[in-house]
C-alpha positions in Angstrom: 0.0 0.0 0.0 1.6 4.0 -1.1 0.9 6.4 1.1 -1.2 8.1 -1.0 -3.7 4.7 -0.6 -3.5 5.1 2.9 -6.2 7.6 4.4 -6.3 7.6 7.8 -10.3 7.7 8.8 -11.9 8.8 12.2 -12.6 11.7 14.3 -11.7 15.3 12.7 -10.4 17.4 15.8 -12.0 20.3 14.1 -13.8 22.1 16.4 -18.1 22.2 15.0 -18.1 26.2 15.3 -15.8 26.9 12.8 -16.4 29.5 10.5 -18.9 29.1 8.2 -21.2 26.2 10.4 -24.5 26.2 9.4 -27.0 27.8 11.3 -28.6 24.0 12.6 -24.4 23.5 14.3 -25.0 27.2 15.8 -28.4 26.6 17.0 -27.5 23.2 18.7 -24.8 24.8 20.4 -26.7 27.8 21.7 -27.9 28.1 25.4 -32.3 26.8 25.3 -32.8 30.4 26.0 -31.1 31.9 23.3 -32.1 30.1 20.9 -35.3 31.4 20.4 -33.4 34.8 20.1 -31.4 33.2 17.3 -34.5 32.0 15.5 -35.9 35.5 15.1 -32.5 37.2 14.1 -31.9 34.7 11.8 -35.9 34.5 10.2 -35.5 38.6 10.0 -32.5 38.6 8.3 -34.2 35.7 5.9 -37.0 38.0 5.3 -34.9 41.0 4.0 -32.3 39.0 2.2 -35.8 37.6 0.4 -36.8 41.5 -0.4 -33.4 42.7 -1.1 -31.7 39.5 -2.7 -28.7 40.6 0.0 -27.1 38.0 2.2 -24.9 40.2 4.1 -27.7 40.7 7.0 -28.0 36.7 6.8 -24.0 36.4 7.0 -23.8 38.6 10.1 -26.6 37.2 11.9 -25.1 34.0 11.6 -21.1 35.4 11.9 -22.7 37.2 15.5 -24.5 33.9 17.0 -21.3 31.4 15.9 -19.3 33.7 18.1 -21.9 33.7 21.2 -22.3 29.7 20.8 -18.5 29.4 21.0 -18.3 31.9 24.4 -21.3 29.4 25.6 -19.2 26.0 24.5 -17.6 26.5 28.1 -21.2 27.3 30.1 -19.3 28.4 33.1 -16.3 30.8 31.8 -19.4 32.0 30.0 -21.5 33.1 32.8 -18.7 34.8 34.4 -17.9 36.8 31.6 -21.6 37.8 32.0 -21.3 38.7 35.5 -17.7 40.4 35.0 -19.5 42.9 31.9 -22.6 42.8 34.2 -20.6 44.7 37.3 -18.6 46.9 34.7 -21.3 48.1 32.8 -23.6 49.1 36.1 -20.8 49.6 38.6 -21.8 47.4 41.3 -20.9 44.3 41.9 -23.3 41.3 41.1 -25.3 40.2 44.0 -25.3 36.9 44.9 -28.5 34.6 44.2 -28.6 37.1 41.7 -30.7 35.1 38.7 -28.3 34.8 35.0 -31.3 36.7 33.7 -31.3 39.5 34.7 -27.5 39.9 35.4 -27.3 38.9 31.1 -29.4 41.9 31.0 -27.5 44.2 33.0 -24.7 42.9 30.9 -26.8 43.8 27.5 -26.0 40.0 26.7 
């Protein structure tokens, strides 16, 4: 056997939020919550793309969610970044018992 017959097959250590996913990779990775929020971006920006045959909204509502699915890949570094733009944005620190909710929207995340 060459080496060029022999193809190694098996996992791909790419990571699934790569640029360019599809929208179904982005939305399984997404928080339940946000996913909903996803939906609606992404069925807007379908709707003007549809009037305006222009992808760009389409691209960046995708581009924008990839980028929060990957912060939430690690759940917990993500909800401190949260609380850390949460306590910078309003000054005060986050209380504790404080639901993600509302500190998220504190945070404008």
């Amino acid at each position: 056997m060459t080496a060029a017959e022999h193809v190694e097959e098996g996992p791909t250590s790419e990571h699934p939020l790569l640029i360019g996913t599809s929208p179904k990779t982005i939305t399984d990775h997404l928080f339940p919550e946000d996913r909903t929020r996803f939906n609606a971006d992404y069925e807007s920006a379908l709707d003007d793309a549809r009037r305006t045959y222009d992808l760009t909204g389409v691209h960046q509502v995708v581009e924008h969610w990839r980028q929060v699915a990957v912060l939430q890949s690690d759940p917990a570094s993500f909800r401190e970044s949260v609380r850390a733009v949460a306590e910078i944005v309003t000054g005060v620190p986050t209380p504790q018992g404080e639901s993600f909710e509302v500190t998220r929207q504190k945070a404008g995340m």
